[in-house]
C-alpha positions in Angstrom: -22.8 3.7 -21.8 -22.6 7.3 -21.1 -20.3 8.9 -24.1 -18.5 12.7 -23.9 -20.4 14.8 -26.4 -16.9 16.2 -27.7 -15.5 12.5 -28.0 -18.2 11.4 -29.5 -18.1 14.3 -31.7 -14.3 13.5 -32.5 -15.4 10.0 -33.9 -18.5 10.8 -36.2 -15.5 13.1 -37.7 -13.3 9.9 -37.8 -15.9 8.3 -39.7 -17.4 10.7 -41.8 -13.8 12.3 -42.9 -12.6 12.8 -46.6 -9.6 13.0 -48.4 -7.6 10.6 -46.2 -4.0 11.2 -47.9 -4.4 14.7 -46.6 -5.2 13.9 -42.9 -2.8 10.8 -42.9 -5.4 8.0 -43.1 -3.3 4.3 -43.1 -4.8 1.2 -44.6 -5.0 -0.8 -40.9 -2.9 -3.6 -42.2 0.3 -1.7 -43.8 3.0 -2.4 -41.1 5.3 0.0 -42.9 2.6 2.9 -43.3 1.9 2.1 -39.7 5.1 2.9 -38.3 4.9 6.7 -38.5 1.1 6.8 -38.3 1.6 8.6 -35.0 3.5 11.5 -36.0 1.4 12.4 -39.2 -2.1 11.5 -37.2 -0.4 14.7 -34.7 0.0 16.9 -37.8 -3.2 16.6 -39.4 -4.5 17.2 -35.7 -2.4 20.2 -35.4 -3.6 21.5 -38.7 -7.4 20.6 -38.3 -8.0 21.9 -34.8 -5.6 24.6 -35.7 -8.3 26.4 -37.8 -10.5 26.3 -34.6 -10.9 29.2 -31.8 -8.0 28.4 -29.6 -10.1 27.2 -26.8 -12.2 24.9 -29.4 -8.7 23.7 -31.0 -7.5 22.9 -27.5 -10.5 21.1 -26.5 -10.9 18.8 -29.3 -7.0 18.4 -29.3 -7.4 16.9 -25.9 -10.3 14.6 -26.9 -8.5 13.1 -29.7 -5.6 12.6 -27.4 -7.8 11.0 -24.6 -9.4 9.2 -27.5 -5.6 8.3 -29.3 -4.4 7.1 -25.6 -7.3 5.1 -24.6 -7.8 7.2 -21.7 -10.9 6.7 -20.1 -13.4 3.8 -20.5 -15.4 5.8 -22.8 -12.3 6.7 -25.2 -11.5 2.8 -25.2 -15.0 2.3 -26.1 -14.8 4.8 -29.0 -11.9 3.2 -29.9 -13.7 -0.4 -30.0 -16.2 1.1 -32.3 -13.2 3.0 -34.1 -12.1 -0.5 -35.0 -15.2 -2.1 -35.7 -16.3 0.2 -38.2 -14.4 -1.2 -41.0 -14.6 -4.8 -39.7 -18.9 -3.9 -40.3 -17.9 -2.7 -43.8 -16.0 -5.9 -44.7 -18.0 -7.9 -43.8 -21.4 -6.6 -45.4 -19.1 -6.0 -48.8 -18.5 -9.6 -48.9 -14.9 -9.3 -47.3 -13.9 -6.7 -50.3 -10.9 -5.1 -49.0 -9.9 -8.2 -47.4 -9.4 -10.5 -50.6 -8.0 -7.8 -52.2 -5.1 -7.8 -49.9 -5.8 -11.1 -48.9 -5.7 -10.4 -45.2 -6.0 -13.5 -42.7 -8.7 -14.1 -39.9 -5.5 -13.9 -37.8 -4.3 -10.7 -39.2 -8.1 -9.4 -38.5 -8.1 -10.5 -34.6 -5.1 -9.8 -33.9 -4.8 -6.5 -35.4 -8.7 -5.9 -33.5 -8.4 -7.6 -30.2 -8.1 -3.7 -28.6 -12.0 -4.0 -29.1 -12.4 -6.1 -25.7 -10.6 -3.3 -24.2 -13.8 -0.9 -24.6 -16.7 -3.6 -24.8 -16.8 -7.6 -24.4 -19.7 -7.3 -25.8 -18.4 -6.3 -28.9 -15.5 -8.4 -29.3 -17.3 -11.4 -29.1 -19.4 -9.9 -31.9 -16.1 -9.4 -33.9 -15.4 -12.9 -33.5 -18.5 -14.3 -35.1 -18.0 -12.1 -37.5 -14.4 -12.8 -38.4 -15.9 -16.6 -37.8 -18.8 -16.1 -40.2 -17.0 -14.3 -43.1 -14.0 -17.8 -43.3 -17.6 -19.9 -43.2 -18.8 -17.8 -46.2 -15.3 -17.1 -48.0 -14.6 -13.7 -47.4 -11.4 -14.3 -45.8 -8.6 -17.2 -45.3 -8.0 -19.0 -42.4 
């Protein structure tokens, strides 16, 4: 699948970014933290792209927000690997952060069922994976 150079630019950002309590990062299970995840995801977008050339600024701000929206097919694929990303790192950590906060197979899918949105192919991957990590104890049923 064909992918935007600027969106896919956007995410290796999304995944490659640091000091998450600046730009607004929300641990995916925190209903609470959730609930105004919108409004400081917007500021820390306004304040990245802001130190950009006006035309740059403009043009990533309207990837993220193709990307944010699920716009296109290839911003709801981004957004399928968006969420996959730390479903990958969970499950090769032994289902770290999950036990921690003891976080349910349920919680998992239904917090990640977006991913079929962007790639079938992928959620059935998810699945296994969610499937495999109760099978090996990472997380509860």
């Amino acid at each position: 699948m064909y992918m935007k150079p600027g969106l896919f630019m956007w995410m290796k950002y999304r995944s490659k970014r640091r000091r998450p309590e600046r730009y607004s990062d929300t641990f995916a299970y925190d209903t609470a933290g959730n609930e105004d995840k919108h409004e400081r995801e917007m500021q820390a977008a306004q304040r990245i792209f802001g130190l950009l050339s006006t035309e740059q600024g403009e043009e990533l701000m309207n990837l993220w927000l193709e990307f944010e929206r699920k716009e296109s097919k290839e911003a709801r694929f981004a957004a399928s690997i968006d969420r996959l990303h730390p479903i990958l790192n969970n499950y090769y950590n032994e289902g770290d952060t999950w036990r921690t906060y003891q976080i349910t197979n349920e919680q998992i899918l239904k917090r990640n069922c977006e991913i079929g949105n962007g790639s079938k192919t992928l959620w059935a991957y998810t699945q296994q994976l969610v499937h495999h990590s109760i099978a090996r104890g990472y997380i509860r049923e």
